[in-house]
C-alpha positions as CSV (number, residue, x, y, z in Angstrom):
1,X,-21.2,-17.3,36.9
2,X,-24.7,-16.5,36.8
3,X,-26.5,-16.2,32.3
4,X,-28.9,-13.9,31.7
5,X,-30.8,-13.5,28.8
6,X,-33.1,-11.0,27.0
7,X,-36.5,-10.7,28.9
8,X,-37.9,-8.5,26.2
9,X,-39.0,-10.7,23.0
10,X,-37.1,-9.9,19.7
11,X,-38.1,-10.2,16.4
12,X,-37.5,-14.5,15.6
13,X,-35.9,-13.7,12.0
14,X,-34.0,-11.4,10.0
15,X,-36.3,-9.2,8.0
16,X,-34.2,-10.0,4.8
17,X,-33.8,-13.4,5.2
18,X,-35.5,-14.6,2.2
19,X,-32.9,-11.6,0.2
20,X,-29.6,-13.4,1.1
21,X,-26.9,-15.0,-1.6
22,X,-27.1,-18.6,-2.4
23,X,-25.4,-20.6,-4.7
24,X,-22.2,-23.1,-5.2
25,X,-18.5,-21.5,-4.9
26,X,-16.8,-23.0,-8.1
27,X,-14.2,-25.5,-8.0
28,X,-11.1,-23.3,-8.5
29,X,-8.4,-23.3,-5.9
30,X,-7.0,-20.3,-4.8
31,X,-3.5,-20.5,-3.8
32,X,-2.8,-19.3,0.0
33,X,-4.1,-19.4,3.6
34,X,-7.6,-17.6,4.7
35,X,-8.0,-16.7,8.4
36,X,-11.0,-16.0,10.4
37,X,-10.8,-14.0,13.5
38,X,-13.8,-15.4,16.3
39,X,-16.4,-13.0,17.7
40,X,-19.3,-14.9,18.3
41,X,-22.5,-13.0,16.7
42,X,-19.8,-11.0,15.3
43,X,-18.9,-13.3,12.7
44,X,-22.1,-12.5,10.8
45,X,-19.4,-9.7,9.3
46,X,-17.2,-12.8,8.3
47,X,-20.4,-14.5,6.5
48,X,-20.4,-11.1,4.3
49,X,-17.2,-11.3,3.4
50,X,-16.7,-14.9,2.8
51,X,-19.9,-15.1,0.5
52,X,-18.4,-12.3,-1.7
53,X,-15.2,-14.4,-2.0
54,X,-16.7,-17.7,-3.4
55,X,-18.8,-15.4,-5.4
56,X,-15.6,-13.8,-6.9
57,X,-14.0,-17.3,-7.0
58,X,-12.1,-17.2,-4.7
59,X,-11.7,-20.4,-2.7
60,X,-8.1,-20.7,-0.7
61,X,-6.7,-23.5,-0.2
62,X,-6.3,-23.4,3.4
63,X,-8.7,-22.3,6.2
64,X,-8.1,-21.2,9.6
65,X,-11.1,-20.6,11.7
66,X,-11.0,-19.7,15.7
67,X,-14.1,-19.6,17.5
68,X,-17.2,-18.2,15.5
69,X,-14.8,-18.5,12.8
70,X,-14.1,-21.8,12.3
71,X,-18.3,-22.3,12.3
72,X,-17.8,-19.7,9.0
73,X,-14.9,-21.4,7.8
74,X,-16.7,-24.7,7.4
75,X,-19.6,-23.3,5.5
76,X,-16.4,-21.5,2.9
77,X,-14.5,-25.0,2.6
78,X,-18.3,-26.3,1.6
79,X,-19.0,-23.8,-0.9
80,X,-22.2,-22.8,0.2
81,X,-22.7,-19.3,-0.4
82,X,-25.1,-18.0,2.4
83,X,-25.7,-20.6,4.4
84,X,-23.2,-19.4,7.6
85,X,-25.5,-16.4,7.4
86,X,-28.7,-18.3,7.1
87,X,-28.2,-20.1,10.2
88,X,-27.8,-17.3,12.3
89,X,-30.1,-14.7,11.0
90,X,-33.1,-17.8,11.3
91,X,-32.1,-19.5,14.5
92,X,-30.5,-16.9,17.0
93,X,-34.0,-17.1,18.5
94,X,-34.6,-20.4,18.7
95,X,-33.7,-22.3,22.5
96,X,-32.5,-25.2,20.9
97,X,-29.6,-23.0,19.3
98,X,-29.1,-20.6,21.9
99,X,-29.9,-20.3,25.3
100,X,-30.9,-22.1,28.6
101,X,-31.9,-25.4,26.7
102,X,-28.9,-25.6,24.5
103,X,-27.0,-24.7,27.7
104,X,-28.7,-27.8,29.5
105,X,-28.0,-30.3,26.5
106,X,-24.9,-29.0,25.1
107,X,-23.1,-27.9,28.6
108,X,-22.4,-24.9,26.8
109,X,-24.6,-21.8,25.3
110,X,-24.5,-22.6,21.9
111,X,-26.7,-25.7,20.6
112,X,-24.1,-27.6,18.7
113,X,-26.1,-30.9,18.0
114,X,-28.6,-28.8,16.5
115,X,-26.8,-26.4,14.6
116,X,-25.1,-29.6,13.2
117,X,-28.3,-31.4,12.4
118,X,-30.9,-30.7,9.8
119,X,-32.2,-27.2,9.7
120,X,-35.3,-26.2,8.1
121,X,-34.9,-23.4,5.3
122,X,-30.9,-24.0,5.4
123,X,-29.4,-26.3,2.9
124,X,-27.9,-29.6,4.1
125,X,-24.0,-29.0,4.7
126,X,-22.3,-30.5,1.7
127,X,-19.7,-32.8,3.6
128,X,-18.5,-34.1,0.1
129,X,-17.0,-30.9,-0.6
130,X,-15.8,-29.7,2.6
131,X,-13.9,-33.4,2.9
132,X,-12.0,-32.4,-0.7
133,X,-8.7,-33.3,0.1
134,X,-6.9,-30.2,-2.7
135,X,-8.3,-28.0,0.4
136,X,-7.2,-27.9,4.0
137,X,-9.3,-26.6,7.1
138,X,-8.3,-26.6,10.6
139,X,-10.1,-25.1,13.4
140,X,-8.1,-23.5,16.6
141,X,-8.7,-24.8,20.2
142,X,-7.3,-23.6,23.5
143,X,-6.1,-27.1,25.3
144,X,-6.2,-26.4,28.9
145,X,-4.0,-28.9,30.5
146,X,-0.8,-26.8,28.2
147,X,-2.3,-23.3,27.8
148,X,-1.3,-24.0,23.6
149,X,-3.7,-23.2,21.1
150,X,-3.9,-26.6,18.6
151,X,-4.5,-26.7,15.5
152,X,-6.9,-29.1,14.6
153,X,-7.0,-30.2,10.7
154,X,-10.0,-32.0,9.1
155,X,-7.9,-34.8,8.0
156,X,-6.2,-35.4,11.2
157,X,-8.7,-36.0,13.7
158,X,-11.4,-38.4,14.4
159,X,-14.2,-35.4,14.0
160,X,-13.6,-32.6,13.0
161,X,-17.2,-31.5,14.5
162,X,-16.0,-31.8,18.1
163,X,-13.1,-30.1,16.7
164,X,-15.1,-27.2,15.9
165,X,-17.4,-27.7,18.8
166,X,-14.2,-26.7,21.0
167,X,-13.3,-23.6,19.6
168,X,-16.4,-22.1,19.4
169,X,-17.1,-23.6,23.3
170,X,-17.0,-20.2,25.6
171,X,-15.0,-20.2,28.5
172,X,-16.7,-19.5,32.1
173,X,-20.0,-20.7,30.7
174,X,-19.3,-23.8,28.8
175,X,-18.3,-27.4,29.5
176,X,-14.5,-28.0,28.1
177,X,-14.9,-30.8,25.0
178,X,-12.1,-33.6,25.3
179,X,-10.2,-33.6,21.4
180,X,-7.5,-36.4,21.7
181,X,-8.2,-37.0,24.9
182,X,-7.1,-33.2,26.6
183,X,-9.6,-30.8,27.8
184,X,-10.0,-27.8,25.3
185,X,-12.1,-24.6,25.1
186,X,-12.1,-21.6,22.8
187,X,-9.1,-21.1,20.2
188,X,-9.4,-17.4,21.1
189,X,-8.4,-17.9,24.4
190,X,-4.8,-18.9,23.1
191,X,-4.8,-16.4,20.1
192,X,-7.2,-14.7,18.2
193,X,-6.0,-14.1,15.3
194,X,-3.4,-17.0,14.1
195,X,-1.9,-15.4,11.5
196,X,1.7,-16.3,12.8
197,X,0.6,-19.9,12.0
198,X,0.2,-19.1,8.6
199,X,3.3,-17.3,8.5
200,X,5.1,-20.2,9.9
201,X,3.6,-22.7,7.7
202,X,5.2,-21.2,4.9
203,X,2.2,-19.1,3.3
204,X,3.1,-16.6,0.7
205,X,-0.2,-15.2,0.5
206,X,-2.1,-14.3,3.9
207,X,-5.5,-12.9,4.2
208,X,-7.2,-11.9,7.8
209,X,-10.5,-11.3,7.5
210,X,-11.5,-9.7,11.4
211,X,-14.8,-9.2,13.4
212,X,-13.7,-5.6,14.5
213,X,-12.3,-2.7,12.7
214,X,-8.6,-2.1,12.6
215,X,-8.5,0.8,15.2
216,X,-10.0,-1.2,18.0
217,X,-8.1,-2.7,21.1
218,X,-9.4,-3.9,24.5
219,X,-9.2,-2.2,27.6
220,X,-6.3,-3.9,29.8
221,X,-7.8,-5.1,32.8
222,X,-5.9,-4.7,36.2
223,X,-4.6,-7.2,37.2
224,X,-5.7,-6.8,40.8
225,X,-8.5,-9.4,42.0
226,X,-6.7,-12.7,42.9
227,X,-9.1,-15.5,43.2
228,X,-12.5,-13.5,43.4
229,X,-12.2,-12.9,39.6
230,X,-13.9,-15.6,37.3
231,X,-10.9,-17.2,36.1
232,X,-10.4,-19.0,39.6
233,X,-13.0,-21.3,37.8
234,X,-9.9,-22.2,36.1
235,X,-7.5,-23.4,39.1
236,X,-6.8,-26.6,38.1
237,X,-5.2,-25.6,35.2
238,X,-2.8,-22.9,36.1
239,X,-1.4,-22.7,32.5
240,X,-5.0,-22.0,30.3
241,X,-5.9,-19.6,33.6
242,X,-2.6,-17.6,33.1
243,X,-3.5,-16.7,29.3
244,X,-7.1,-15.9,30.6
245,X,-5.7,-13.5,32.9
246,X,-3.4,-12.3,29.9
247,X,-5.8,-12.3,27.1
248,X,-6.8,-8.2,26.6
249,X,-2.4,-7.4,26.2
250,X,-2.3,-10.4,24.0
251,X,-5.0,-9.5,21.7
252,X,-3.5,-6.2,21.4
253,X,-0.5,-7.1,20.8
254,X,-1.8,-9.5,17.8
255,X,-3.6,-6.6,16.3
256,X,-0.2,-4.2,16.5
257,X,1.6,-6.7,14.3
258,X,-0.9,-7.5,12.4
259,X,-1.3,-3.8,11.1
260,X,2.4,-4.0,11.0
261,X,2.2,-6.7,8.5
262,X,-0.5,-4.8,6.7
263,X,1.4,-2.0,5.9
264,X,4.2,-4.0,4.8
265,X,2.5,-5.7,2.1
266,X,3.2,-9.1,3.5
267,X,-0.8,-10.0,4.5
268,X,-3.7,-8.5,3.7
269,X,-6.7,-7.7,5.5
270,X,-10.3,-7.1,5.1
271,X,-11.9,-5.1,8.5
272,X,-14.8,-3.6,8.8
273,X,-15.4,-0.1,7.8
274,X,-17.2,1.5,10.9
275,X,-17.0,0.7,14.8
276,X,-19.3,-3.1,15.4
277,X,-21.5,-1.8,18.0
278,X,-22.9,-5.6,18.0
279,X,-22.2,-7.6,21.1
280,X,-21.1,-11.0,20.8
281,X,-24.7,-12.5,21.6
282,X,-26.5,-9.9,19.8
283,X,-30.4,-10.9,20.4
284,X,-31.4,-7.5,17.5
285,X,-32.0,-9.4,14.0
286,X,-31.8,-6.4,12.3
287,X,-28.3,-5.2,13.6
288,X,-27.3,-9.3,12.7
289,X,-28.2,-8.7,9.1
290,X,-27.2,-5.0,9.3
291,X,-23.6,-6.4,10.1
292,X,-23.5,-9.3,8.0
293,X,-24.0,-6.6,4.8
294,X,-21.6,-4.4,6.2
295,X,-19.2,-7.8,6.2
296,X,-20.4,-8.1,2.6
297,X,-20.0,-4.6,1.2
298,X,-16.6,-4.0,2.7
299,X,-15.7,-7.2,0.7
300,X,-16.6,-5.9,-2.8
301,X,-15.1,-2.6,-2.2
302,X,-11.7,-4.6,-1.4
303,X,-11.6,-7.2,-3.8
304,X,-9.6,-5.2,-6.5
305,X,-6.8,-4.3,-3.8
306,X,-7.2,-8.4,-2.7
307,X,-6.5,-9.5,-6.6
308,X,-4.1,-6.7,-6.5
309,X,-2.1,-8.6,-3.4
310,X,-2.8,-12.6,-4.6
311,X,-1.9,-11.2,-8.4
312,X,1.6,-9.4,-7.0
């Protein structure tokens, strides 16, 4: 499958940059699971959100994260108010994050040995905190030889890095990453929005934070194409290519239930407030920071409906 990137130079940084929240979440626990949907670039709305909830205090004590998300989720488990959004709005530019070199080092577009690394103008990810044991974080990856998403805990696995690594690893363009020894790509590909895990877990308090408003569903594609379409990349395992070829009805389906729930009372849900016209590797800084405020707004206009739920 044949990358292509941005010919025309973009501005390197956010124009507000220096304007975003900092600061420590406290140490309070909040009781119940958080999930983040995935969404690449997308997930600048999640930073938004998620930096208005440690601001409020509000710090759950489980985390679910797929794709884009579980790269959020780590920052929330951290406590570090703004640095998710740091990251991106400073180094979407930069080759050693994203693009051709990352692609040649990483196998995969996204530079995960340097987004994991030391990062000038970004504080140093407080591992101390995120490894508090009174708070769980798991990240979702797609395992190919099964098809499965897997749930992938920060206490249960050797790294939970390469963990994350794997569900933020695109399919078609990126190199699977081997998590207990079995191939595995993007949580998303499985499920996008897990909140039946949280359900079976037990949770009594459920919050979805998503990357696109609640109206929106994909466009089936027909299923016409055979083996000239780009998931005969994926022969060799017939299970992980079936939920490619199944993945627009799936996600649709997620979202049906999940408004379902929604209107139930039984989760709640922050979305944003206006149709994301921001595609996944969005190269416009100022639609990136545009987004992440929208993420941040909607937050502060929910939160009394949110205490509302997690008070009820």
């Amino acid at each position: 499958m044949a990358i292509s990137f941005p010919v025309k130079r973009m501005i390197a940084f956010y124009s507000g940059l220096k304007a975003l929240p900092s600061g420590r979440a406290g140490d309070s626990i909040t009781e119940g699971c958080i999930i983040l949907e995935g969404g690449a670039f997308r997930g600048l709305y999640t930073s938004g959100v998620l930096d208005v909830l440690m601001e409020a205090g509000l710090n759950f004590q489980c985390t679910v994260g797929v794709s884009a998300g579980a790269l959020n989720g780590m920052n929330y488990v951290a406590g570090q108010i703004g640095r998710s959004a740091r990251i991106n709005l400073r180094y979407r530019h930069d080759h050693h994050y994203v693009g051709l070199r990352a692609l040649r080092r990483n196998r995969g577009l996204i530079g995960f040995d340097f987004v994991f690394g030391h990062l000038d103008g970004v504080p140093a990810f407080d591992q101390q905190r995120f490894s508090d044991r009174r708070r769980s974080y798991y990240a979702v990856v797609t395992n190919l030889n099964t098809g499965l998403p897997e749930f992938i805990g920060k206490d249960s696995c050797t790294s939970i890095f390469q963990a994350v690594r794997a569900s933020a690893s695109m399919p078609y363009i990126s190199r699977p990453v081997m998590i207990r020894q079995q191939p595995c790509l993007d949580g998303g590909c499985a499920v996008n929005i897990p909140y039946q895990w949280a359900l079976d877990q037990g949770f009594e308090k459920i919050v979805v934070i998503r990357t696109r408003q609640r109206s929106f569903r994909k466009q089936v594609r027909p299923a016409a194409g055979g083996l000239l379409r780009k998931e005969s990349l994926y022969l060799a395992y017939p299970a992980f290519r079936e939920q490619l070829l199944h993945a627009d009805e799936r996600y649709n389906r997620e979202c049906a239930e999940l408004e379902r729930l929604e209107n139930a009372g039984r989760i709640a849900v922050i979305a944003p407030s206006q149709p994301v016209n921001v595609m996944r590797l969005e190269p416009d800084m100022e639609k990136l920071g545009a987004l992440y405020y929208l993420g941040y707004h909607d937050a502060k206009a929910a939160l009394p409906a949110l205490l509302d739920y997690l008070n009820g």
